[in-house]
LUMLO-29504 format. One record per residue (C-alpha): residue in three letters; residue number from 1; chain; x, y, z. Coordinates in nm, 2 decimals. Layout:
ALA | NUM | A | X | Y | Z
...
This chain:
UNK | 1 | A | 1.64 | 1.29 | -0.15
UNK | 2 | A | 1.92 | 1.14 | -0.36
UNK | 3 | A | 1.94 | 1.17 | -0.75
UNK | 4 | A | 1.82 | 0.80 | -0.80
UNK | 5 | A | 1.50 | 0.80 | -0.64
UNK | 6 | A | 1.36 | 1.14 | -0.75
UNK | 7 | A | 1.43 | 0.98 | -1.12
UNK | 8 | A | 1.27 | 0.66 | -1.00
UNK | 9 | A | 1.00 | 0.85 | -0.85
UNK | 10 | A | 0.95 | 1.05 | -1.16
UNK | 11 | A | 0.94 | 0.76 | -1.36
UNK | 12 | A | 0.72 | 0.61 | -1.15
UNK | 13 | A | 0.48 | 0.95 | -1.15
UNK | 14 | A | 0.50 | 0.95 | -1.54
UNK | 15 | A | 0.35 | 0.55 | -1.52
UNK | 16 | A | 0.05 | 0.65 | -1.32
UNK | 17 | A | -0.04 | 0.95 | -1.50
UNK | 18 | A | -0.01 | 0.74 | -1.84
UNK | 19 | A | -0.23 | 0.44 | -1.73
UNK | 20 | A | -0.48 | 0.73 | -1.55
UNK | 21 | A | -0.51 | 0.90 | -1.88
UNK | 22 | A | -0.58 | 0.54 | -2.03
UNK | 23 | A | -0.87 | 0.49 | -1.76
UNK | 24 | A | -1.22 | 0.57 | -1.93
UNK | 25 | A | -1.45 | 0.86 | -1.77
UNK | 26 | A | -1.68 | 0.56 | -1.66
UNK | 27 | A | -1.43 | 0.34 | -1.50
UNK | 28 | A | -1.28 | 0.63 | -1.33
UNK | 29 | A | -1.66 | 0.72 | -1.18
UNK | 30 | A | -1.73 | 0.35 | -1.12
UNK | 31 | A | -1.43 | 0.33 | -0.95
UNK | 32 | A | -1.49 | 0.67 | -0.68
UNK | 33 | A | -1.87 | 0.59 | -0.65
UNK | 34 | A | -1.69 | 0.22 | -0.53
UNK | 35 | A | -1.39 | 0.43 | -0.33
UNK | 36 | A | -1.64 | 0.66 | -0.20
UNK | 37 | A | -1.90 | 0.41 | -0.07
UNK | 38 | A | -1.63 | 0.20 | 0.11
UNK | 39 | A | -1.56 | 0.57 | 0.28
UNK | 40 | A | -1.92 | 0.66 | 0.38
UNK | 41 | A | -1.97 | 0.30 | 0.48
UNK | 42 | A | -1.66 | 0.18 | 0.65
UNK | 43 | A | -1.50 | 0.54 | 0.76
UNK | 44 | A | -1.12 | 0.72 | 0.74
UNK | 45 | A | -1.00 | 0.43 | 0.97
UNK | 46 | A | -1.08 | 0.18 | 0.73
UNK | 47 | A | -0.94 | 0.31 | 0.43
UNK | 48 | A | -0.63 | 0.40 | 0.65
UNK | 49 | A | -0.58 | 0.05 | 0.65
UNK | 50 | A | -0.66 | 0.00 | 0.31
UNK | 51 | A | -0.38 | 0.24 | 0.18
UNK | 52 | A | -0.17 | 0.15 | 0.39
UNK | 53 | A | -0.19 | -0.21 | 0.25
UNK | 54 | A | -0.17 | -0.12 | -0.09
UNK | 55 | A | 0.13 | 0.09 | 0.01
UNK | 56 | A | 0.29 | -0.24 | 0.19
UNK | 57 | A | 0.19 | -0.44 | -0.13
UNK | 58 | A | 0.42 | -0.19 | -0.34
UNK | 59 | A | 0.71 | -0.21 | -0.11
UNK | 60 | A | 0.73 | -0.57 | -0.09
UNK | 61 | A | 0.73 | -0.57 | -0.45
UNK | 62 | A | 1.02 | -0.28 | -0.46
UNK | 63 | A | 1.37 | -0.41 | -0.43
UNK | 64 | A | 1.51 | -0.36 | -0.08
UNK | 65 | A | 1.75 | -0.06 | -0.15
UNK | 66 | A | 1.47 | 0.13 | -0.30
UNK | 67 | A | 1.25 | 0.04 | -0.06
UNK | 68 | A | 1.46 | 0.20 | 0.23
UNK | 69 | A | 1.47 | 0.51 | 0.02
UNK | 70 | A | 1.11 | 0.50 | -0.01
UNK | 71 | A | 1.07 | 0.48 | 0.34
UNK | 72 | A | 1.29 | 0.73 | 0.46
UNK | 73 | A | 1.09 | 0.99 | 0.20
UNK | 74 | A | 0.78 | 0.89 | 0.34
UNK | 75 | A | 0.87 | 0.94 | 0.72
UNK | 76 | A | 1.07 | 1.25 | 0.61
UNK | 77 | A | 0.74 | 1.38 | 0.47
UNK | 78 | A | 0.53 | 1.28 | 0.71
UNK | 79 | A | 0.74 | 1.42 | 0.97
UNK | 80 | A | 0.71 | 1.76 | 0.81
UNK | 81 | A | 0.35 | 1.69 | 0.72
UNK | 82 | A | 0.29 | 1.67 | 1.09
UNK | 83 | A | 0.55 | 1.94 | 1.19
UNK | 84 | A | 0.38 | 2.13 | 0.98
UNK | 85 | A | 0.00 | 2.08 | 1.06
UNK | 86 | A | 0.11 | 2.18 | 1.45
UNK | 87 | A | 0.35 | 2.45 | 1.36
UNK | 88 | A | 0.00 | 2.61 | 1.22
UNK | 89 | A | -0.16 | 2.55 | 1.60
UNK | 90 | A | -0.44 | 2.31 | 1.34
UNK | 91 | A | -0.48 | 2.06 | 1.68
């Protein structure tokens, strides 16, 4: 991973974790009992789809060359992520 997008991805870490810390106790337990529900109710497929649209939502709003980049991380990790899981005979 190039020098750029580890600092944008750090930046972009360092956002989250400031506007999680800003996120009350109660809104964060509202929000899992909401996340949690959709889970129970819905199942794993479901929310599959519902990260993965959030994740599209990003990336369209990402300029294109650091969208690539993003890209090419997340199939690189997921590639080893799955590598990984069968390497371990976890089938």
């Amino acid at each position: 991973m190039d020098k750029d997008l580890q600092l944008s991805l750090a930046n972009n870490a360092k956002e989250w974790l400031a506007l999680s810390l800003s996120i009350s106790s109660a809104e964060k337990l509202s929000f899992d009992k909401i996340h949690d529900g959709f889970f129970s109710t819905y199942g794993a497929h479901f929310m599959a789809h519902v990260y993965r649209d959030t994740f599209e939502r990003v990336l369209n709003n990402t300029p294109e060359t650091e969208r690539n980049k993003l890209i090419l991380a997340f199939r690189d990790s997921m590639d080893k992520a799955i590598d990984d899981h069968y390497a371990t005979g976890q089938e």
